[in-house]
DOKOLBA-594324 format. One record per residue (C-alpha): x, y, z. Coordinates in Angstrom, 3 decimals, padded with zeros to 6 digits. Each point is the difference from the previous one (the first is absolute). Layout:
<recs>
{rec {X Y Z}}
...
</recs>
This chain:
<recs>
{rec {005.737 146.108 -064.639}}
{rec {-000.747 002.585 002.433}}
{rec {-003.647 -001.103 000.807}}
{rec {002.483 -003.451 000.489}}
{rec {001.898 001.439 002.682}}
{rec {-002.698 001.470 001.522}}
{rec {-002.119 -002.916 000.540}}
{rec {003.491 -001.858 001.357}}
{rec {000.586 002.722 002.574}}
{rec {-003.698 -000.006 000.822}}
{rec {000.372 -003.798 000.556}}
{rec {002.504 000.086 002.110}}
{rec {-001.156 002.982 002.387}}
{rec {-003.427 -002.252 000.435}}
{rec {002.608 -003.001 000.880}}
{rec {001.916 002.008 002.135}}
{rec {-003.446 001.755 001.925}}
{rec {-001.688 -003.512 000.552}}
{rec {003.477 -002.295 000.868}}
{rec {000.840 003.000 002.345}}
{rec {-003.617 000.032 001.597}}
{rec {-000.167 -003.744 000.455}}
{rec {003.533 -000.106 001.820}}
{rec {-000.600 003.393 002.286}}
{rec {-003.818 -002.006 001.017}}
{rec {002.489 -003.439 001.003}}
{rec {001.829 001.772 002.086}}
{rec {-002.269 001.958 001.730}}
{rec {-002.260 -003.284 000.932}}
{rec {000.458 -000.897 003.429}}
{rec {001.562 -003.561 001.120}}
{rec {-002.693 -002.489 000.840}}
{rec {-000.458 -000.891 004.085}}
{rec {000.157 -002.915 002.517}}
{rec {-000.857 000.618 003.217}}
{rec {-003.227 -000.280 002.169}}
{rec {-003.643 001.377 -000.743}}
{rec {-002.894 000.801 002.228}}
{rec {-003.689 000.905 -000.948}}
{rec {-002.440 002.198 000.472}}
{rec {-003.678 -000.033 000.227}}
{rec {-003.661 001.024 001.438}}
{rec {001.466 002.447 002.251}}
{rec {000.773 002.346 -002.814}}
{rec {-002.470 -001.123 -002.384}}
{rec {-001.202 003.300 -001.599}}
{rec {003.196 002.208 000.893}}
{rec {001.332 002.154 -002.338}}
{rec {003.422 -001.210 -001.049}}
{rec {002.922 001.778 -000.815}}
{rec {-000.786 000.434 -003.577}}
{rec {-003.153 001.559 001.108}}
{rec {-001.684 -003.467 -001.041}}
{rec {-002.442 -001.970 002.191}}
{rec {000.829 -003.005 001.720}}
{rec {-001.619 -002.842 -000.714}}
{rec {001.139 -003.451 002.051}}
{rec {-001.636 -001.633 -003.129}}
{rec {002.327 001.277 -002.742}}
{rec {003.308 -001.539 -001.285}}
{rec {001.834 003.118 001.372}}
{rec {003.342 000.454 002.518}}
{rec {001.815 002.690 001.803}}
{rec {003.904 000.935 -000.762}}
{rec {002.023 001.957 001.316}}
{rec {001.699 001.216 -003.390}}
{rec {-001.344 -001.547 -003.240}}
{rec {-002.458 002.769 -002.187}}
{rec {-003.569 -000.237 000.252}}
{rec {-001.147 -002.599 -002.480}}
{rec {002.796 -002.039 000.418}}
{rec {-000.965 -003.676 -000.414}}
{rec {001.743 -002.404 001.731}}
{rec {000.032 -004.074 -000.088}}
{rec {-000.105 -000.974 004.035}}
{rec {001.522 -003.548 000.539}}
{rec {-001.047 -001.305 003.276}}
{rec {003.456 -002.658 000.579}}
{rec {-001.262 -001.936 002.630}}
{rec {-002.477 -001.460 -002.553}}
{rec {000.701 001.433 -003.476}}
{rec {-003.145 001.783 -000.286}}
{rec {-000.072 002.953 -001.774}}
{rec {-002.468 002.963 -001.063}}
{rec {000.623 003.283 -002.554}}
{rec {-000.978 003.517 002.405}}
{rec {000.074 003.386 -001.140}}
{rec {001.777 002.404 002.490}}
{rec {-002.329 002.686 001.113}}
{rec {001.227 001.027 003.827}}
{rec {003.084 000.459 001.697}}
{rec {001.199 -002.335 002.885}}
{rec {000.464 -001.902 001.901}}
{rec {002.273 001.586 002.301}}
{rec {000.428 -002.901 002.538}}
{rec {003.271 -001.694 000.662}}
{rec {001.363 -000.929 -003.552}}
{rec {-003.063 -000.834 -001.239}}
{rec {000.116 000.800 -003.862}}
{rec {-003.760 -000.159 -001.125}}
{rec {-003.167 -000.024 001.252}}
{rec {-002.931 -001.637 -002.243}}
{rec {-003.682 000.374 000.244}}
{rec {-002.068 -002.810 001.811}}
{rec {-001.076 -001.712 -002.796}}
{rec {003.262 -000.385 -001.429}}
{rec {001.625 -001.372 003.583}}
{rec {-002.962 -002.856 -000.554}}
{rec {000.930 -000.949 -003.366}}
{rec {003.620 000.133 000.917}}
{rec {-001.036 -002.242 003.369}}
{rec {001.843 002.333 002.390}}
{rec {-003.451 001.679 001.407}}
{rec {-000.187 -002.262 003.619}}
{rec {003.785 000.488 000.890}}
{rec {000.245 003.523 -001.213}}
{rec {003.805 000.158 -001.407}}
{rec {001.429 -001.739 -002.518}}
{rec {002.978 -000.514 -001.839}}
{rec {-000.437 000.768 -003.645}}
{rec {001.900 001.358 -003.247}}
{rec {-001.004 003.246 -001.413}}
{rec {000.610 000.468 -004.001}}
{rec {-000.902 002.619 -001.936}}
{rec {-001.960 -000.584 -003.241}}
{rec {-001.027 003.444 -000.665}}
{rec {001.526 003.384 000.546}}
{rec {-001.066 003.529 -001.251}}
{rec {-002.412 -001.550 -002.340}}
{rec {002.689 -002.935 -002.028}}
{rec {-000.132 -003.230 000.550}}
{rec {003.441 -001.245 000.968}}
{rec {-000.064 -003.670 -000.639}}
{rec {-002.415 -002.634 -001.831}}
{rec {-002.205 -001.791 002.947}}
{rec {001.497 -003.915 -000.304}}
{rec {-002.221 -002.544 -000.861}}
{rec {-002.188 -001.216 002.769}}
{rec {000.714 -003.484 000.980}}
{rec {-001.870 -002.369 002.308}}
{rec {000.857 -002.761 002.419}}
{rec {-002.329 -001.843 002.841}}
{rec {000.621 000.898 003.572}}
{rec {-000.788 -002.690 002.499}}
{rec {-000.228 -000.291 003.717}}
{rec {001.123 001.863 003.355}}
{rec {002.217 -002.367 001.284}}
{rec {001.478 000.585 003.604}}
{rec {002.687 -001.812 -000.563}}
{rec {002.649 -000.175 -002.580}}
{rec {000.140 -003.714 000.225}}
{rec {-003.807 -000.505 -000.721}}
{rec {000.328 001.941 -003.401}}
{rec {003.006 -001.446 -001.116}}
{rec {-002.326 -003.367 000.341}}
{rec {-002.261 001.756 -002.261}}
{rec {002.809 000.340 -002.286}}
{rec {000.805 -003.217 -000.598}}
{rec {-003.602 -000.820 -000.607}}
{rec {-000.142 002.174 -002.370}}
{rec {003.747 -001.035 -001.939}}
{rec {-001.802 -003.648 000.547}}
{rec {-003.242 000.929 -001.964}}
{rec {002.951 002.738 -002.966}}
{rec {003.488 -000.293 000.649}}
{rec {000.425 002.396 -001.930}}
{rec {-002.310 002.805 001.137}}
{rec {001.794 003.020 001.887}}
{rec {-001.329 -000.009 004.151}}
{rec {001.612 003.175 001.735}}
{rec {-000.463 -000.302 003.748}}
{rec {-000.668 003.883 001.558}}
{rec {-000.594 001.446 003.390}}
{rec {-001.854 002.878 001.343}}
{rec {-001.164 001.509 003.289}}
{rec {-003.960 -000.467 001.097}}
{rec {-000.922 001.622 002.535}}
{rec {003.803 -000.156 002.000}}
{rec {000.026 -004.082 -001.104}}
{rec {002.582 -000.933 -002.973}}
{rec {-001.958 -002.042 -002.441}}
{rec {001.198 -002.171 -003.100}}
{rec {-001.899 -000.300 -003.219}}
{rec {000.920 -001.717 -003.266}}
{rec {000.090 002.166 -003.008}}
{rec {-000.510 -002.618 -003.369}}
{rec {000.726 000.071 -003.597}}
{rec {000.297 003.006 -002.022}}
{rec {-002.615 000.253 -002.851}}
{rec {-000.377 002.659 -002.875}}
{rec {-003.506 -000.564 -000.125}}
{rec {-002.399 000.136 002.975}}
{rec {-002.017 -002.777 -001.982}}
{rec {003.313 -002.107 000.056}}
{rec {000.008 000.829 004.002}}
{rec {-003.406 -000.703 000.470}}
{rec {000.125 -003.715 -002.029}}
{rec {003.111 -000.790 001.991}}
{rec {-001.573 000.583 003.325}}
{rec {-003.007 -001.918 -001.226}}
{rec {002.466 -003.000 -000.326}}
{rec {001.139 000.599 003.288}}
{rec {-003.440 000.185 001.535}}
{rec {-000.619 -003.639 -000.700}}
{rec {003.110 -000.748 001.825}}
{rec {-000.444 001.993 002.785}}
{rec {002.656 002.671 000.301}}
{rec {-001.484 002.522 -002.050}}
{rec {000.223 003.784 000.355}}
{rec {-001.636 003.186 -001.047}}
{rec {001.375 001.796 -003.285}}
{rec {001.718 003.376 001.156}}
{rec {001.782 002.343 -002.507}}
{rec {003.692 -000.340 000.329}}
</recs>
């Protein structure tokens, strides 16, 4: 009975530690971020950082002002819903209200590396070593065109509701290079195989694309 009641209170002390431990970690977490992000690059190629690392422009890496060392972040780029995974390793950038700055290679795989800023969406996936949420399935759809006009890819879009009424065409604009460009953003596949069969359909019609993940 008393080995019983033992093993009950040592239950519920274990409870209590981890419950307690997971709650004090939520809070603590910081808020994910909108606002704009810059790069950097060559210039300080080599530079020790302020975690006494190296830079290197060709490592998924970023600059915060705030977040611990080792932080990994998901970086959304909004104006075209590319996005990249960077572990924080510097502090910056300290320009305007700038909220992270990302290595090179990571501004060219989020396409923000000609213009220089971009608007993107900063969410933490991993702080002080625990993951905070499952990664979501990767999903795929088939990006097509630069239109410079709205009119000319709506066009496209009833092309493509012509060819599958009822495939999903999302019509999104971004900034090149000061000029506001439309592109068509198709279908939403589970399978990259699925994307890529699609868009071979589409290639013998014309309007096909190239297979992005969403």
């Amino acid at each position: 009975m008393i080995n019983n009641r033992k093993c009950y209170l040592l239950t519920v002390i274990i409870f209590l530690f981890v419950g307690i431990g997971q709650i004090s970690l939520a809070q603590e977490i910081p808020q994910n971020q909108t606002g704009p992000a810059s790069w950097y690059g060559s210039k300080y190629h080599g530079r020790t950082t302020s975690s006494g690392e190296r830079y290197n422009k060709n490592d998924m890496t970023a600059a915060h002002k705030t977040l611990p060392f080792g932080t990994k972040v998901k970086v959304t780029n909004l104006s075209n819903n590319e996005s990249v995974v960077l572990r924080i390793n510097d502090r910056g950038p300290f320009v305007g209200k700038r909220i992270i700055d990302v290595s090179e290679v990571a501004a060219r795989k989020l396409g923000m590396h000609q213009k220089g800023i971009a608007k993107v969406k900063v969410e933490i996936v991993e702080y002080k070593g625990k993951t905070i949420a499952a990664a979501e399935p990767a999903t795929y759809s088939i990006e097509k065109g630069t239109y410079t006009s709205k009119e000319l890819a709506l066009q496209q879009t009833q092309k493509l509701k012509a060819f599958d009424e009822s495939i999903d065409v999302e019509v999104t604009e971004a900034d090149e290079q000061g000029a506001k460009v439309h592109r068509l953003k198709i279908g939403k596949f589970a399978d990259k195989k699925e994307a890529e069969a699609f868009n071979d359909l589409l290639r013998e019609e014309g309007p096909h694309g190239e297979v992005r993940e969403s």
